[in-house]
N, C-alpha and C positions, 0 to 999 in steps of 0.2 A: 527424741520423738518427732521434732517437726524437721529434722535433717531428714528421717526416716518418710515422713508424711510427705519432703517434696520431692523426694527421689522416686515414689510410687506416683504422685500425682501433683504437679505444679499445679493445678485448680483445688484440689483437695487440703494440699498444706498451704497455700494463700489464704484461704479461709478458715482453717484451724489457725494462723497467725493473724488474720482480722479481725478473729473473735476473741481471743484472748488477749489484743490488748485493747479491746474493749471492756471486756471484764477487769481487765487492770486496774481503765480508768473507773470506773464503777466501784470498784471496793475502795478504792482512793477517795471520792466521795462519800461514800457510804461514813467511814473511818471518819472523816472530816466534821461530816456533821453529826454524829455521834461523839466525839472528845472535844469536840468545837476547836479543833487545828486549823493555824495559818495553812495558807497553799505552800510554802515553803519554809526551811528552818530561819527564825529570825534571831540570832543568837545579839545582832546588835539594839533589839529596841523591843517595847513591849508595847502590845497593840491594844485599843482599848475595844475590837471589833472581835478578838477572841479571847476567850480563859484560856485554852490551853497555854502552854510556854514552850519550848524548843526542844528541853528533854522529854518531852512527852510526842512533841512530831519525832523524834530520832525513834524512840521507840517502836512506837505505834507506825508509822511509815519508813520511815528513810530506809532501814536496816529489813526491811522485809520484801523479801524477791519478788514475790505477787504483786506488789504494787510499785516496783522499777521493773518491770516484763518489757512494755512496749520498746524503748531504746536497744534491747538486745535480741528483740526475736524480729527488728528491724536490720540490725545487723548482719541476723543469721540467714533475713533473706537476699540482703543486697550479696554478700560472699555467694550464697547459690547463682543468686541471678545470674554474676560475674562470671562463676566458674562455667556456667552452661552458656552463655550466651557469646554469639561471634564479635568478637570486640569490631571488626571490619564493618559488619553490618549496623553497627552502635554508634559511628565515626558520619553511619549516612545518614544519621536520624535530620528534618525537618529544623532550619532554622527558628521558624515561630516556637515547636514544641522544646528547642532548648533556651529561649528567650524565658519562656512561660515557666520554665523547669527555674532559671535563675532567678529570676521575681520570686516565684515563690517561695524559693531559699531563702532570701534576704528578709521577706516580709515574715516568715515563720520564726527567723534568726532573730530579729527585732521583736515579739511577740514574745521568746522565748527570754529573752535576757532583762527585757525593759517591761516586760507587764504585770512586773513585783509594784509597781510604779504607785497604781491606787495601794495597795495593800500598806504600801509606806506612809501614805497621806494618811493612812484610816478612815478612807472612805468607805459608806456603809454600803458594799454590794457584791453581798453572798453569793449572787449567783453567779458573779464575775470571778470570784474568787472559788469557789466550785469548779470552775470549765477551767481554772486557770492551774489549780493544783492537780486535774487529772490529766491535764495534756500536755504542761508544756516542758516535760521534759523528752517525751515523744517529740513534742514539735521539734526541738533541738536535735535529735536524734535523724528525724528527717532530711533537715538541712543540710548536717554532716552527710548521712549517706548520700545525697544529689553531687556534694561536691567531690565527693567518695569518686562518685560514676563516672563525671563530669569528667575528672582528670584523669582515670584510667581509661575511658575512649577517645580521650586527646580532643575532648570538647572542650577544657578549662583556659585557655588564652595564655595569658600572662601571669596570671595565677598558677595555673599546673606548672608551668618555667620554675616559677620562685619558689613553689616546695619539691620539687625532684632537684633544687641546687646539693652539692654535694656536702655541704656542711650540714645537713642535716641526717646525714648516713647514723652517724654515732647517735645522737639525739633518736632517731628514728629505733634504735636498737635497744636505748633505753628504756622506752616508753612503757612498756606493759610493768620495769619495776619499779617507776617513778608513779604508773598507777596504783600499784600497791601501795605504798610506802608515804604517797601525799598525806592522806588523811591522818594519820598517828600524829607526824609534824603539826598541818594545821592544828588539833584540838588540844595538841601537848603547849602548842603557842597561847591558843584563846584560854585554856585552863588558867595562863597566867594573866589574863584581864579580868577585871570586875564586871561583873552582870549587873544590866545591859551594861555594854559597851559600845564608849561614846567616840565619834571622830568629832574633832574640832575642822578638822580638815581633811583632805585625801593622802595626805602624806604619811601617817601611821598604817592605814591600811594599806599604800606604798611597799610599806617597811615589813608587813608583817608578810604579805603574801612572797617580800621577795625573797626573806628571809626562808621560807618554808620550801619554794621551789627548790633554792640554792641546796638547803639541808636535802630534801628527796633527790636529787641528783646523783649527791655523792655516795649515800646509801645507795642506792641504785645501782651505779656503777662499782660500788665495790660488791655487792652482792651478785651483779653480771659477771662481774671476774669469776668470782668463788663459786658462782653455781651455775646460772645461767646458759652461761658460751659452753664452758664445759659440755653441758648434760646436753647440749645442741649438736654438739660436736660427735657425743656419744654415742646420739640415735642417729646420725648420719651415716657413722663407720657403723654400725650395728644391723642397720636395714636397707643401705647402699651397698652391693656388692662390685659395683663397679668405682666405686670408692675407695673400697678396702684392697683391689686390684691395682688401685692408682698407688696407695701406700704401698703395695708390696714393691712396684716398678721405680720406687724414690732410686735418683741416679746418685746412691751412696752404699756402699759395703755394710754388712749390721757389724762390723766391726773394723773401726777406722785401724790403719797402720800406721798414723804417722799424726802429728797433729795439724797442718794443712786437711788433712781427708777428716778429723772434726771437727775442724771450722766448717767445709762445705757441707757435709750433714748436718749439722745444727741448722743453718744457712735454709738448706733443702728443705726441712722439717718446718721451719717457720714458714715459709716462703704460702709452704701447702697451706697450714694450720691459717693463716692470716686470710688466706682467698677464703676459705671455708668459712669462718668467723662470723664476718660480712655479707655474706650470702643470706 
């Protein structure tokens, strides 16, 4: 629907995604002060500024799409932006307006990860904790999309260098089932802690997050193999016909004579399969 809304009208589907995730943040509140829920899940400590507890925010928030809207129909308009807009003319944007763009990344970024901060003291203020549960996963979501732009108009410095290195091609390929497959790890991890759960130190939670990346990783990657590449590969040769022209012209016979002439087909076939893969 709002793919549809900005393909007929970029003023019309910017404000049907303005508005909705403003209503976002508004049932988010709303929810909040109705269960009396933290602004976020506090699975490590109990607060004495809310009754609710952590499986009642999962419930009632976390797992419900209307109130995680804002981070994805931000998404959906930075990909439009990008696809419609001249990257050339993006490159000549205004030194102050990308100063001003970067500040505000960092200040949002900060805001977004560190203004759990009162809520951990238990300090009494509702209405900090209100603006804070409705937005600041938008604000995060922000941030990312600037640096998103940032570094595809080759505005990011030193930064865009260090994540277009090539070691993060594979990493990069993983990512959508390492998205999946995080959270089952972490909560299969915390199930095995006692509530709340206590750090003496940073080093348990160290251990626990690295433990959980490592495990989503290698699910990831083996589930890439088995379904993933494949079923990429599928819809390439399926809806690519100058693709499946390219496989026809592989410079091998569909029937080797010798086994030399299977080694090079094998050879051929991989050579294709592996550019495509990565793509």
């Amino acid at each position: 629907m709002f793919f549809i809304a900005l393909l007929k009208s970029r003023f019309v589907g910017t404000v049907l995604i303005i508005i909705n995730i403003v209503m976002s943040a508004v049932l988010r509140i709303i929810v909040m002060a109705i269960k009396q829920l933290p602004p976020a899940p506090l699975y490590w400590s109990t607060q004495p500024v809310f009754s609710g507890n952590y499986e009642e925010h999962y419930v009632n928030i976390y797992i419900k799409p209307w109130h995680r809207m804002g981070p994805y129909l931000i998404g959906i308009f930075l990909g439009y932006y990008l696809a419609t807009t001249d990257v050339l003319v993006e490159r000549t944007r205004p030194l102050t307006l990308m100063l001003a763009g970067w500040a505000l990344t960092i200040l949002l970024s900060f805001f977004a990860i560190f203004g759990l901060w009162p809520v951990l003291q238990g300090w009494n203020w509702p209405l900090y904790y209100f603006f804070y549960g409705a937005v600041h996963r938008t604000a995060f979501a922000l941030s990312g999309a600037w640096l998103i732009y940032a570094c595809h108009t080759d505005n990011g410095g030193y930064l865009n260098r260090f994540l277009k290195a090539k070691f993060f091609i594979p990493l990069s390929s993983l990512s959508y089932n390492i998205y999946l497959w995080h959270m089952p790890w972490i909560y299969a991890l915390f199930t095995l802690l006692p509530f709340p759960i206590t750090y003496r130190s940073h080093f348990p939670l160290f251990v626990l997050t690295t433990i959980a990346l490592v495990l989503s990783c290698l699910v990831a990657f083996i589930f890439s193999l088995m379904a993933e590449i494949p079923a990429i590969n599928l819809e390439k040769i399926l809806l690519n016909p100058s693709l499946r022209q390219q496989r026809k012209n592989l410079p091998f016979s569909p029937v080797p004579t010798n086994e030399m002439d299977t080694v090079n087909a094998f050879q051929s076939a991989y050579k294709v399969d592996k550019e495509e893969c990565w793509k």
